[in-house]
gemmi code that builds the backbone of each chain (N, CA, C; Angstrom):
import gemmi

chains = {
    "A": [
        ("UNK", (7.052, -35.910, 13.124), (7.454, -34.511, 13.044), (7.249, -33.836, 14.405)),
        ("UNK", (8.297, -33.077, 14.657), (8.316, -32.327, 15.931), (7.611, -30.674, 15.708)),
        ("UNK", (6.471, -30.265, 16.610), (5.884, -29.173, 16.482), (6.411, -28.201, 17.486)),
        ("UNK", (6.750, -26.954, 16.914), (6.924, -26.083, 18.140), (5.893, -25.029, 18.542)),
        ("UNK", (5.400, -25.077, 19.658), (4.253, -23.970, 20.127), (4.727, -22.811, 20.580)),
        ("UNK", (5.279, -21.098, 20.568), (5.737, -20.460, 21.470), (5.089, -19.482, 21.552)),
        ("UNK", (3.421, -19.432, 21.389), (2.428, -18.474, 21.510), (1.758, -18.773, 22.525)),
        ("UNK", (0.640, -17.557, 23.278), (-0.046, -18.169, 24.017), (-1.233, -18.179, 23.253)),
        ("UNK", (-1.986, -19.420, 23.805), (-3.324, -19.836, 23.326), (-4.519, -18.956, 23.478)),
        ("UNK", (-4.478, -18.080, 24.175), (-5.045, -16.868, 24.787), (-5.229, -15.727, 24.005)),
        ("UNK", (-3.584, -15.650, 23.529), (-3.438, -14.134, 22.256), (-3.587, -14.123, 21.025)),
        ("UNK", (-3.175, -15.899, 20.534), (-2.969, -15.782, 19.186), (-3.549, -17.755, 19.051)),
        ("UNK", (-3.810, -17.646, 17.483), (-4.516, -18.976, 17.748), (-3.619, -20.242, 16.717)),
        ("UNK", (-2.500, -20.020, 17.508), (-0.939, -20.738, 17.258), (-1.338, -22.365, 17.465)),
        ("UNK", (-1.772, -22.413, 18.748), (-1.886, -23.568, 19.246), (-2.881, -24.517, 18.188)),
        ("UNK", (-3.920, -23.831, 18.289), (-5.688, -24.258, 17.914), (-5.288, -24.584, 16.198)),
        ("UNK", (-4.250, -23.749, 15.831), (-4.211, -24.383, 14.409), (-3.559, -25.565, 14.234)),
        ("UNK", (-2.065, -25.601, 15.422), (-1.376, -26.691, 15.257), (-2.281, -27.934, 15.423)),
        ("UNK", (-2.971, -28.063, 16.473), (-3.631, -29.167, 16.831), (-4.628, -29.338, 15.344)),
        ("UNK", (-5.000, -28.639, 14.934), (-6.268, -28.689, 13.570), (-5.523, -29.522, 12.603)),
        ("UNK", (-4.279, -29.045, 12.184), (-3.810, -29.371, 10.896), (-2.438, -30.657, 11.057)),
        ("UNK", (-2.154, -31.160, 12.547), (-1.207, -32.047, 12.417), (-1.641, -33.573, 12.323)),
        ("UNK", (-0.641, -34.348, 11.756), (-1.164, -35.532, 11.542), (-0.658, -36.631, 13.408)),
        ("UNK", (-0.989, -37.993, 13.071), (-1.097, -38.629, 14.630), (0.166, -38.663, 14.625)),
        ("UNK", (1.456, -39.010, 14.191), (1.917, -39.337, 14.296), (3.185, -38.208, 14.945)),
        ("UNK", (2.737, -36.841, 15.653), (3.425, -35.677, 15.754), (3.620, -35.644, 16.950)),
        ("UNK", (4.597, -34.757, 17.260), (4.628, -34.783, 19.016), (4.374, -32.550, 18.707)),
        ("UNK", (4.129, -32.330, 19.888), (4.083, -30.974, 19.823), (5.047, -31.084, 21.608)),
        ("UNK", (5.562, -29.686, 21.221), (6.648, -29.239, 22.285), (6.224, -27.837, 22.235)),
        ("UNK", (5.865, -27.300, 23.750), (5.191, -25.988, 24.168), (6.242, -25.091, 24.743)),
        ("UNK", (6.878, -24.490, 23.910), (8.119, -23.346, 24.808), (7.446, -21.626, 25.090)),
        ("UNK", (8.318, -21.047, 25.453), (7.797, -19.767, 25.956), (6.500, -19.259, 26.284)),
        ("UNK", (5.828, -18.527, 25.790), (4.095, -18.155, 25.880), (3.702, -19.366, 25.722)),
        ("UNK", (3.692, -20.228, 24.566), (3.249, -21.222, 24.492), (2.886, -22.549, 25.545)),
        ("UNK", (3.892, -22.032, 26.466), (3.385, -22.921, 27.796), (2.314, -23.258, 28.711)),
        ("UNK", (1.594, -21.728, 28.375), (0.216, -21.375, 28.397), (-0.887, -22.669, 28.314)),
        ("UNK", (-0.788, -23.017, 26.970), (-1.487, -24.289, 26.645), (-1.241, -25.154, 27.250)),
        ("UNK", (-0.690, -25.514, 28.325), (-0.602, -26.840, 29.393), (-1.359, -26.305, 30.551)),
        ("UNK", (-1.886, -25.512, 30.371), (-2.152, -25.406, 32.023), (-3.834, -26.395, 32.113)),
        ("UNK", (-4.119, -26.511, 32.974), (-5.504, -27.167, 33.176), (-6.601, -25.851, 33.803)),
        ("UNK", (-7.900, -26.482, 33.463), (-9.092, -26.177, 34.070), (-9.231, -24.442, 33.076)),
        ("UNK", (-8.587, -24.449, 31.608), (-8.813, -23.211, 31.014), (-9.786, -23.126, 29.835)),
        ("UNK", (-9.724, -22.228, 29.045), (-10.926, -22.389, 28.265), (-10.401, -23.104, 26.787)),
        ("UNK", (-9.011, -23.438, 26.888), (-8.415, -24.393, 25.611), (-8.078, -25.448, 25.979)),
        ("UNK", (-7.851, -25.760, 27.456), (-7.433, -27.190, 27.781), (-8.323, -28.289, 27.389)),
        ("UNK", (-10.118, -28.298, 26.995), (-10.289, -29.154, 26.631), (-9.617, -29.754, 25.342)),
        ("UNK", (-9.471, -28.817, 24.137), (-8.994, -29.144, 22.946), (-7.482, -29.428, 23.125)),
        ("UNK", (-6.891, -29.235, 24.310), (-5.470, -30.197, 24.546), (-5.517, -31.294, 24.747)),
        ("UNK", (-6.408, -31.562, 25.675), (-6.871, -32.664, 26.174), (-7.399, -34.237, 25.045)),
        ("UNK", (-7.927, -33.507, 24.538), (-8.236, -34.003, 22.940), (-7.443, -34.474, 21.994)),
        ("UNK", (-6.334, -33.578, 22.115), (-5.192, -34.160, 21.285), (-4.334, -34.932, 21.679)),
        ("UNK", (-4.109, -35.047, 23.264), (-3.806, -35.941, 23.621), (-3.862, -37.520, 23.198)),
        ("UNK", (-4.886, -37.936, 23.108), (-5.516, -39.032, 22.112), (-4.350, -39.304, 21.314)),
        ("UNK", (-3.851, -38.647, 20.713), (-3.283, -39.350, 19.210), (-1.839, -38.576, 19.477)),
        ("UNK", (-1.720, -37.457, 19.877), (-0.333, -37.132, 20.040), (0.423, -36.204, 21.253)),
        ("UNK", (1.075, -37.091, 21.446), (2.310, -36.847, 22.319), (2.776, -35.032, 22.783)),
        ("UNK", (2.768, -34.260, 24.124), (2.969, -33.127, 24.389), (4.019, -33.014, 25.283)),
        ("UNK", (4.641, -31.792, 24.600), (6.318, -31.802, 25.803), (5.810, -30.520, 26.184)),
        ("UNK", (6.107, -30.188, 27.394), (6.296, -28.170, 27.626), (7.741, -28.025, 28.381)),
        ("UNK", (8.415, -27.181, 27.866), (9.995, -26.538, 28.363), (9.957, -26.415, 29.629)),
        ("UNK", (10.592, -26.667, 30.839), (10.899, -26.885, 31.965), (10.864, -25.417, 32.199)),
        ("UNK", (12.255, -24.821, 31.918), (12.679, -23.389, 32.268), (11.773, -22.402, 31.862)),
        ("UNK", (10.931, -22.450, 31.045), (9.883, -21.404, 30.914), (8.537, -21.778, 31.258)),
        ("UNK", (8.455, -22.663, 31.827), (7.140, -23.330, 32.914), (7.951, -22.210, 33.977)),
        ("UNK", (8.775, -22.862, 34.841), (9.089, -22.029, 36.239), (9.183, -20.708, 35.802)),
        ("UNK", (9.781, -19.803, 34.903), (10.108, -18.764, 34.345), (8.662, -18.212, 35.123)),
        ("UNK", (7.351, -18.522, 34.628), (6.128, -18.139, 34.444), (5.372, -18.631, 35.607)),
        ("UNK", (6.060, -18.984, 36.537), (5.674, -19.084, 38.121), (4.879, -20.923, 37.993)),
        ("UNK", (4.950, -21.419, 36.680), (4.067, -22.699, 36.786), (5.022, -23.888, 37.270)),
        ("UNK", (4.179, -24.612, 37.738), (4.434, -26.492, 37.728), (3.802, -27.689, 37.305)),
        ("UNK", (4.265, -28.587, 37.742), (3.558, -29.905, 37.192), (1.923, -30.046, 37.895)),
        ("UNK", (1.694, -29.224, 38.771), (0.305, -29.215, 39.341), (-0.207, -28.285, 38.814)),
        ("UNK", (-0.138, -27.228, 37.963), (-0.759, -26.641, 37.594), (-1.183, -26.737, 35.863)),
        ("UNK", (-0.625, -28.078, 35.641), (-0.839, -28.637, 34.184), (-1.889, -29.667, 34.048)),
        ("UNK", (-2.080, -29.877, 32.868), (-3.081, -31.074, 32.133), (-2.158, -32.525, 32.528)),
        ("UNK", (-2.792, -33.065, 32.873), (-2.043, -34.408, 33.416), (-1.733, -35.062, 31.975)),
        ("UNK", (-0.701, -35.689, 31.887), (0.659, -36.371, 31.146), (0.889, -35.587, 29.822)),
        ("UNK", (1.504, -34.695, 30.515), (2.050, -33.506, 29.847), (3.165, -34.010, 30.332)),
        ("UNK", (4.214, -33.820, 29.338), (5.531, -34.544, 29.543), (6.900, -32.927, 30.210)),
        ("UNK", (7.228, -32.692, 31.276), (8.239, -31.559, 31.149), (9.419, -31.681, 30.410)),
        ("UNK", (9.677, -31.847, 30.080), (11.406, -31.838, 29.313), (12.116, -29.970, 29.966)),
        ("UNK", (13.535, -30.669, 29.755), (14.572, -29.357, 29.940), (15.021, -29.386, 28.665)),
        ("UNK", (16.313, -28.342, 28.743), (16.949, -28.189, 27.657), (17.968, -29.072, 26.176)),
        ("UNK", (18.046, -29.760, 27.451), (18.469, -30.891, 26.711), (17.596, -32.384, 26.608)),
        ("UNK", (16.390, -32.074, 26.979), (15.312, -33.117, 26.457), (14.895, -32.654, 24.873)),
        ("UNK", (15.100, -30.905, 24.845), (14.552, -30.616, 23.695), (15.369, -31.005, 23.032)),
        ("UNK", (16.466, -30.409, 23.020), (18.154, -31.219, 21.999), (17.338, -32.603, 21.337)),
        ("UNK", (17.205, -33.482, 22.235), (16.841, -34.654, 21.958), (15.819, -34.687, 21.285)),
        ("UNK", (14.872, -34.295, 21.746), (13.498, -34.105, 20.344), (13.590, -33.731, 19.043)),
        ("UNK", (14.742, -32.892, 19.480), (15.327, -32.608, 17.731), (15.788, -33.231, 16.978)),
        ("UNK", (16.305, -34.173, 17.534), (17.501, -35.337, 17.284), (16.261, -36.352, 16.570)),
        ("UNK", (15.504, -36.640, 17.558), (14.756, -37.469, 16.951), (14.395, -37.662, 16.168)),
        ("UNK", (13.254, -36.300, 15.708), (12.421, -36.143, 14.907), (13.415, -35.766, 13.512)),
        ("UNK", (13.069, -36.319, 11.832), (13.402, -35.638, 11.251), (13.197, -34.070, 10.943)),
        ("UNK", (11.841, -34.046, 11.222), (11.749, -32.383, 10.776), (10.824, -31.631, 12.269)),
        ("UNK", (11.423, -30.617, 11.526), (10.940, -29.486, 13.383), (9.899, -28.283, 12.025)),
        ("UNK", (8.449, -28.533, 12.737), (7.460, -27.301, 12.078), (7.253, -26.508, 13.657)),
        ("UNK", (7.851, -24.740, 13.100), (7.128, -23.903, 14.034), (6.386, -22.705, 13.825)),
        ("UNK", (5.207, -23.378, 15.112), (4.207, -22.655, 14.958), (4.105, -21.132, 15.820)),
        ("UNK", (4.346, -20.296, 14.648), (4.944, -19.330, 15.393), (3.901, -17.856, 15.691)),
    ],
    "B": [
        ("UNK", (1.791, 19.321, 28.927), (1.767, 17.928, 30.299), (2.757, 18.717, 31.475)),
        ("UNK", (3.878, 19.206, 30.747), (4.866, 19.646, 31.578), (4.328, 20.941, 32.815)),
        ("UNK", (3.071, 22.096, 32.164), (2.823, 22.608, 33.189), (2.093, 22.541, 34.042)),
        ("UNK", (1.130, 21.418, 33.753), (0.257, 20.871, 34.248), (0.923, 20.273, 35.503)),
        ("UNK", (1.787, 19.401, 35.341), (2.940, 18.519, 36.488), (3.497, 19.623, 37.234)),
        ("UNK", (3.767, 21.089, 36.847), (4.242, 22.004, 37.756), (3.160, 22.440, 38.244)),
        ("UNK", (2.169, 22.927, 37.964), (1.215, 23.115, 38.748), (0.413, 22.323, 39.932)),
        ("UNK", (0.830, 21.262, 39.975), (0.181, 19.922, 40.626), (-1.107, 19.424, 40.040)),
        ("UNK", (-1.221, 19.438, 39.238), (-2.773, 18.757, 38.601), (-2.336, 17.201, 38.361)),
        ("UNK", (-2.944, 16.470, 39.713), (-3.651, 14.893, 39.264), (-4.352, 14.731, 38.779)),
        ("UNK", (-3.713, 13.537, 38.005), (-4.928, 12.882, 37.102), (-4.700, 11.440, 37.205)),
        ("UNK", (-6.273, 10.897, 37.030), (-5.922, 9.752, 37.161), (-5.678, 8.920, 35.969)),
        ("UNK", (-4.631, 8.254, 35.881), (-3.786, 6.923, 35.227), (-4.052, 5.889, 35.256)),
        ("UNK", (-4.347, 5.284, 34.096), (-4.721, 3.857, 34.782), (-3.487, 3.345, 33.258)),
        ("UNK", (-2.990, 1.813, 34.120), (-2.295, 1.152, 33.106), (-2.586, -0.042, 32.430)),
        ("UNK", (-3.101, 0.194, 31.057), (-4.267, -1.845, 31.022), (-2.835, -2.855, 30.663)),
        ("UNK", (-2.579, -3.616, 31.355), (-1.298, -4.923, 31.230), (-2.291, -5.555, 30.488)),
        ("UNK", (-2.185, -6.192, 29.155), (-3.216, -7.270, 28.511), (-2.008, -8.328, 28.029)),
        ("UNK", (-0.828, -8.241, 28.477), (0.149, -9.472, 27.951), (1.009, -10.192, 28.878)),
        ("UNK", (1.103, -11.232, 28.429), (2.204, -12.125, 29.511), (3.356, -11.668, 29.524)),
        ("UNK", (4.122, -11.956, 30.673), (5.407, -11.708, 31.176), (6.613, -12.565, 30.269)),
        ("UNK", (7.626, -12.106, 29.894), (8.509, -12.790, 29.347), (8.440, -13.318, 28.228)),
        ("UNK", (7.674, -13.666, 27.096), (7.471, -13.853, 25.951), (7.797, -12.848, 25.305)),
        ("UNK", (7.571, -11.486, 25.767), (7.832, -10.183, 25.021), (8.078, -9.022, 26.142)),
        ("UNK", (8.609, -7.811, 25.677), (9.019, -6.766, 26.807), (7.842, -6.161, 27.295)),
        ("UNK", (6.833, -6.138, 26.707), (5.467, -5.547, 26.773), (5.240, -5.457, 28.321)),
        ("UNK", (5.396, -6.411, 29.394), (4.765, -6.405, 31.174), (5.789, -5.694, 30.920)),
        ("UNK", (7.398, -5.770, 31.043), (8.573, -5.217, 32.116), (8.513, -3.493, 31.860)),
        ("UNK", (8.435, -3.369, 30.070), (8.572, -1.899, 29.616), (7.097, -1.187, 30.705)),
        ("UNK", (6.248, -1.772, 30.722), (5.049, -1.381, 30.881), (5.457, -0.869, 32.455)),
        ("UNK", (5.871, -1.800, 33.565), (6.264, -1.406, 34.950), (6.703, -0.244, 35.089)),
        ("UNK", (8.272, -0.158, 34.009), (8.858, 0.709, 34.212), (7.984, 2.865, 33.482)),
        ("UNK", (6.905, 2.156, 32.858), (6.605, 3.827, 32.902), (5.492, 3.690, 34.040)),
        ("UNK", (5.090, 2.916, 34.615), (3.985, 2.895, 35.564), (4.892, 3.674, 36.954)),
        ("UNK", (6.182, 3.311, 36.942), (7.208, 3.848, 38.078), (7.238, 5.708, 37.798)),
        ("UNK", (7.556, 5.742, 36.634), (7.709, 7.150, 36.180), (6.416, 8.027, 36.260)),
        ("UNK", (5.053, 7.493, 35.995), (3.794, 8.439, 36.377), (3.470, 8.258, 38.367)),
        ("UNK", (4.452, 7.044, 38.980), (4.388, 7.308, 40.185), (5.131, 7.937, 40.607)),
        ("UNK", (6.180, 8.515, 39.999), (7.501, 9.626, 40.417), (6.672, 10.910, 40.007)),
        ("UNK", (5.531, 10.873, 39.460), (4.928, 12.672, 39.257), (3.735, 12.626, 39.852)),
        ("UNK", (3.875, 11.967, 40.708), (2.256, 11.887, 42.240), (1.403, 12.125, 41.567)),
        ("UNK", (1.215, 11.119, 40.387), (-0.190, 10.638, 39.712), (-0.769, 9.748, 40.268)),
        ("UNK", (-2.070, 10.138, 40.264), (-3.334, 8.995, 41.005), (-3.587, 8.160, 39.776)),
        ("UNK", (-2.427, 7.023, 40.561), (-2.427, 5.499, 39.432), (-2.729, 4.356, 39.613)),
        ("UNK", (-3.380, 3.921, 38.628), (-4.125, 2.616, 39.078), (-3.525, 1.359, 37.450)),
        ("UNK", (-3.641, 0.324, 38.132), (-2.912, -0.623, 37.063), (-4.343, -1.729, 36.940)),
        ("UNK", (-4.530, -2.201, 35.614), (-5.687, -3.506, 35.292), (-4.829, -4.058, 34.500)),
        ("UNK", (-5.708, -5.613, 34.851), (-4.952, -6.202, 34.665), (-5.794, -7.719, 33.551)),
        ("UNK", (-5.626, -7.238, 32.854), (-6.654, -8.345, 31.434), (-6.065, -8.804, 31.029)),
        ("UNK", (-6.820, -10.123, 30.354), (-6.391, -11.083, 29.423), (-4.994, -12.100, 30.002)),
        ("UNK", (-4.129, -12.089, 29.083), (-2.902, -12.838, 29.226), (-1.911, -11.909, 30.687)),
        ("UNK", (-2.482, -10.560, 30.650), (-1.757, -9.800, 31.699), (-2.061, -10.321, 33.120)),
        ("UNK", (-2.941, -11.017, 33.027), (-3.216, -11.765, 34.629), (-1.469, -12.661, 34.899)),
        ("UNK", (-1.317, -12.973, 33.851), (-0.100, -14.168, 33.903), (0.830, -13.149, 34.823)),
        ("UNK", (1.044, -12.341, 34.170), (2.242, -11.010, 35.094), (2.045, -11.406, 36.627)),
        ("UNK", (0.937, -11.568, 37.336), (1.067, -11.612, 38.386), (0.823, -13.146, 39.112)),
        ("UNK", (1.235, -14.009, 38.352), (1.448, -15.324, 38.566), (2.731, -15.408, 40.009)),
        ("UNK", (2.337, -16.214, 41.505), (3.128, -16.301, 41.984), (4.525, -16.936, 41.822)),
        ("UNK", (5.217, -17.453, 42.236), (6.346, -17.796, 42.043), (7.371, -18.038, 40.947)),
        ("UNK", (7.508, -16.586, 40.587), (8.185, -17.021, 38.626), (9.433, -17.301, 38.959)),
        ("UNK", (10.225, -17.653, 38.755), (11.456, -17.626, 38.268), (12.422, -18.076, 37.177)),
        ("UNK", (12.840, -16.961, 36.784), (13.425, -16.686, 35.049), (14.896, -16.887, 35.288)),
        ("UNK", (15.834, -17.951, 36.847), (16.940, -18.528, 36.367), (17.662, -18.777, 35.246)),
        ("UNK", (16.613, -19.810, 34.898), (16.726, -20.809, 33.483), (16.602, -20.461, 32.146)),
        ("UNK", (15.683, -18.874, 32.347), (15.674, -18.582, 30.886), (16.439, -17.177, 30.734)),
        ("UNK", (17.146, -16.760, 32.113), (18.865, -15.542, 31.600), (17.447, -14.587, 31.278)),
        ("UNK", (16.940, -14.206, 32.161), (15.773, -12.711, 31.590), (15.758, -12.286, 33.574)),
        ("UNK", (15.406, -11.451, 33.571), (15.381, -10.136, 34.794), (13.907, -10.992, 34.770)),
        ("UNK", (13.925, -11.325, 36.458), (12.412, -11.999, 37.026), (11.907, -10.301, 37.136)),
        ("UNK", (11.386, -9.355, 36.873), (10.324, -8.294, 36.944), (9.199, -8.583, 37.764)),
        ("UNK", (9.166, -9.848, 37.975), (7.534, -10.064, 39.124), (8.116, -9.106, 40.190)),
        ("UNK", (8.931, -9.304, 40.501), (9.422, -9.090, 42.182), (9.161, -7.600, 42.086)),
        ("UNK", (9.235, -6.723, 41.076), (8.796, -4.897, 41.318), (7.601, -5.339, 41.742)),
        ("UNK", (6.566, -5.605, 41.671), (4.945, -5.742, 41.928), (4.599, -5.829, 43.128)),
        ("UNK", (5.835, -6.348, 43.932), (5.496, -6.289, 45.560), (6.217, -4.997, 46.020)),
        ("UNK", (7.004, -4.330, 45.589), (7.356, -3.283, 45.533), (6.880, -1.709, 45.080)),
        ("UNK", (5.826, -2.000, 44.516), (5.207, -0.930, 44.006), (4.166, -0.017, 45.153)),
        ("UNK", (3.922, -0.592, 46.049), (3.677, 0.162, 47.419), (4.535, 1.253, 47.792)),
        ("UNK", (5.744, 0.652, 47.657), (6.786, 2.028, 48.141), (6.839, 2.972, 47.655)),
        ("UNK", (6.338, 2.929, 45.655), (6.214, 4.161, 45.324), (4.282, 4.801, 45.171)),
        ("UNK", (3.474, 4.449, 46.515), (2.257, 4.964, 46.710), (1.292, 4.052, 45.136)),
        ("UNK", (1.843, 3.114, 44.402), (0.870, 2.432, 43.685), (0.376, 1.277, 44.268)),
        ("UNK", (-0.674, 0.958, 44.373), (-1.655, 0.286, 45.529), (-2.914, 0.040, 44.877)),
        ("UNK", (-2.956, 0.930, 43.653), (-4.823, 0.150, 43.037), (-4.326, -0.766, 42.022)),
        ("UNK", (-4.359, -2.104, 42.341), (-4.157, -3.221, 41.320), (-5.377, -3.642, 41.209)),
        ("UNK", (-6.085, -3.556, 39.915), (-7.054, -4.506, 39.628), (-6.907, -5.349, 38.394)),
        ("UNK", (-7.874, -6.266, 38.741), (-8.276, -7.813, 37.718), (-8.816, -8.083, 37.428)),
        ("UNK", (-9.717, -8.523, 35.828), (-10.623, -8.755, 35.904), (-10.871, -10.269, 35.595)),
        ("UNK", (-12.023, -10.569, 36.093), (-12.575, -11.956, 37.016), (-12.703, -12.816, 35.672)),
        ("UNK", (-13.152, -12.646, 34.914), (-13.457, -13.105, 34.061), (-11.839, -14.025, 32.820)),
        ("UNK", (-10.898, -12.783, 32.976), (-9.537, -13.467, 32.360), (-8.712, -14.185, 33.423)),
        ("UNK", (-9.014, -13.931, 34.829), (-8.193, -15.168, 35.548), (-9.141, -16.408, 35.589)),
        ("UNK", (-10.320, -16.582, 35.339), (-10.808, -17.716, 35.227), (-10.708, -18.529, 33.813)),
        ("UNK", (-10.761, -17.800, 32.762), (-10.650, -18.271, 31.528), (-9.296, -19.155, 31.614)),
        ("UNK", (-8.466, -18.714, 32.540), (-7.112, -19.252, 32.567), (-6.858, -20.100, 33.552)),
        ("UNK", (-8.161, -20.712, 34.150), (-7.212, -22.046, 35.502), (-7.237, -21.485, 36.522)),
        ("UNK", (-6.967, -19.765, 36.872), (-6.729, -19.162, 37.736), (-7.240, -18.716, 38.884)),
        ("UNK", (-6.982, -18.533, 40.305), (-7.639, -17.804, 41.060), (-6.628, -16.779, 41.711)),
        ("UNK", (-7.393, -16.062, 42.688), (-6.700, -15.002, 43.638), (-5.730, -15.255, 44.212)),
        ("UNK", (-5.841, -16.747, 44.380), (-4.515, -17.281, 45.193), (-3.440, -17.917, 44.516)),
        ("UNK", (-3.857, -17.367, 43.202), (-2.569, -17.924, 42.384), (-1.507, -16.771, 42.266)),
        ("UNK", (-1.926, -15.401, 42.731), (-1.258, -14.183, 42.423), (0.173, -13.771, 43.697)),
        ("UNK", (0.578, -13.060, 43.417), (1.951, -12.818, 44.151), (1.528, -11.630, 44.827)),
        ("UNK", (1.052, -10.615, 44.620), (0.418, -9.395, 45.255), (-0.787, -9.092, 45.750)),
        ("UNK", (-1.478, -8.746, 46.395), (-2.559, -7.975, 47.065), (-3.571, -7.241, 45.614)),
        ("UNK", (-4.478, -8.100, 45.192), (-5.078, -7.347, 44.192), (-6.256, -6.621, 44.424)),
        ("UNK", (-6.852, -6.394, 43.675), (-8.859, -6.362, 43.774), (-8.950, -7.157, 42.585)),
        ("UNK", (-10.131, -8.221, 42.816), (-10.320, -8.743, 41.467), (-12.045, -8.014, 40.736)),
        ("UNK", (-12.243, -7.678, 39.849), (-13.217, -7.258, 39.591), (-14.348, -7.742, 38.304)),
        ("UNK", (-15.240, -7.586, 37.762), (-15.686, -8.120, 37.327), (-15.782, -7.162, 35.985)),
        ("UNK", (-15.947, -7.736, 34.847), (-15.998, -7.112, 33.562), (-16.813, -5.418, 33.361)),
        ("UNK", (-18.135, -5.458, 33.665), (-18.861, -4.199, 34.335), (-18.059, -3.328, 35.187)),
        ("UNK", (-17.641, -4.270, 36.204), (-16.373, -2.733, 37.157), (-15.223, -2.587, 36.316)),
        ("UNK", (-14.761, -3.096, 35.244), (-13.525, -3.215, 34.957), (-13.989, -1.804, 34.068)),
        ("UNK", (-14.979, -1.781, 33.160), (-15.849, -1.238, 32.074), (-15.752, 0.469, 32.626)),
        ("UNK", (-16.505, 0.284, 34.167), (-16.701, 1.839, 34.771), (-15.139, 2.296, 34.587)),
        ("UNK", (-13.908, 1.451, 35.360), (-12.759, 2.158, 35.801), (-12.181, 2.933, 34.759)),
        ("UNK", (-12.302, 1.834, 33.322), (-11.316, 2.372, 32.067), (-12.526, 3.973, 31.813)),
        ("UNK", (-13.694, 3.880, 32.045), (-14.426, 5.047, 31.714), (-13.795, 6.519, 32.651)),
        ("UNK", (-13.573, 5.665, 33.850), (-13.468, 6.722, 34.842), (-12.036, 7.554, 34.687)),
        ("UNK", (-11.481, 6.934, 33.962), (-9.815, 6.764, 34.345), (-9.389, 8.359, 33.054)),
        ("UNK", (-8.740, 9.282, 33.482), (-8.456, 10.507, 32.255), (-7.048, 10.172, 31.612)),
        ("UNK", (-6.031, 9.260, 31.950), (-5.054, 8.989, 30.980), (-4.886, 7.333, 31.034)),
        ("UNK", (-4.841, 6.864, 29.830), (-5.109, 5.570, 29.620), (-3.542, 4.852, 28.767)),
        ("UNK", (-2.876, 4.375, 29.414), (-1.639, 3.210, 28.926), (-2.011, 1.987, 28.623)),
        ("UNK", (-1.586, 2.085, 27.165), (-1.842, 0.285, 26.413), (-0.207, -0.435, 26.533)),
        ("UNK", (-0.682, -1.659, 27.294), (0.709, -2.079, 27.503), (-0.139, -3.941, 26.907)),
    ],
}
model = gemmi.Model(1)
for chain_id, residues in chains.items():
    chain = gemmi.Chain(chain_id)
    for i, (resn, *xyz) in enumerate(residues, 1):
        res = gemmi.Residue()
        res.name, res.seqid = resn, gemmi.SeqId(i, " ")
        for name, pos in zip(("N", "CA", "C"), xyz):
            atom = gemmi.Atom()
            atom.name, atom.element = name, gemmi.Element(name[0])
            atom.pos, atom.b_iso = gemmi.Position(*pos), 0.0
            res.add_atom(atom)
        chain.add_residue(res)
    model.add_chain(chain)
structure = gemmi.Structure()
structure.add_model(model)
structure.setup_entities()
């Protein structure tokens, strides 16, 4: 199952639940605010970091740069995808849960 | 308010930004009345908490996501005499962040100074 994140981890506790309640076999994909949660050295990146372990993290290309970020300013193997990486995640996965 | 502004009575303004840029209108709406209390030569000052640190993240660009980049007023806000940007120390660290992650000329301050300013401050904007 494909997860969507588009909160920040900061305002609302979007993220902290997704990670609580998904099973291993999930990928989570971080769009808009939600991009938030990739960044490194913050006070939620350990519990990203954590989930890493068992499941798979995309964050949206265009709303990384949107928000002045890059691949150096993320949790290492954090996957970027664009717009049409997400297409594809959709494709993949049978079902899309968002965490909104 | 209105005769007060004819009379010349400053006051000081302060604007608290507590949200990220582009997820919601909350930073851009927020600029644009911060422009309008600098068009009535109010002594204005902008803080900058929580997720609102993100607002002044250097290099945004909102190409890709079809939205008005708004960072770029922030280096601009000199021209209309706004110049007290503060931060407090405590939400750019919670976030990865330092001074040199910002696009503008700030003060960064610490929770206690942040505490005096909102005390000090006689009209207060929740953005």
């Amino acid at each position: 199952m494909l997860h969507t994140v588009n909160k920040s981890p900061f305002e609302k506790n979007s993220l902290e639940t997704c990670l609580r309640l998904i099973d291993e076999s999930s990928s989570i994909l971080l769009i808009e605010d939600g991009v938030y949660g990739a960044l490194k050295n913050t006070s939620v990146s350990d519990s990203v970091i954590n989930a890493q372990k068992t499941t798979k993290i995309y964050v949206l290309g265009p709303d990384l740069k949107a928000r002045g970020l890059d691949k150096s300013s993320l949790i290492s193997n954090i996957e970027i995808i664009d717009y049409k990486g997400f297409v594809n995640l959709t494709i993949e996965n049978e079902k899309i849960q968002n965490w909104l | 308010m209105e005769e007060e502004l004819e009379s010349g009575v400053v006051k000081k303004f302060l604007y608290i930004n507590r949200r990220a840029p582009h997820g919601t209108v909350y930073a851009h709406e927020a600029l644009e009345v911060v422009l309008i209390g600098a068009a009535f030569e109010q002594d204005v000052s902008l803080a900058f908490i929580d997720d609102g640190v993100f607002q002044l993240k250097k290099d945004q660009d909102t190409s890709e996501i079809n939205t008005k980049n708004f960072s770029k007023i922030f280096s601009a806000l000199e021209m209309y005499d706004v110049e007290k940007l503060y931060v407090e120390k405590e939400s750019l660290e919670s976030r990865g962040l330092t001074e040199d992650d910002l696009s503008v000329d700030v003060k960064v301050i610490d929770s206690s100074e942040m505490k005096k300013l909102i005390t000090d401050s006689e009209v207060i904007f929740n953005f």
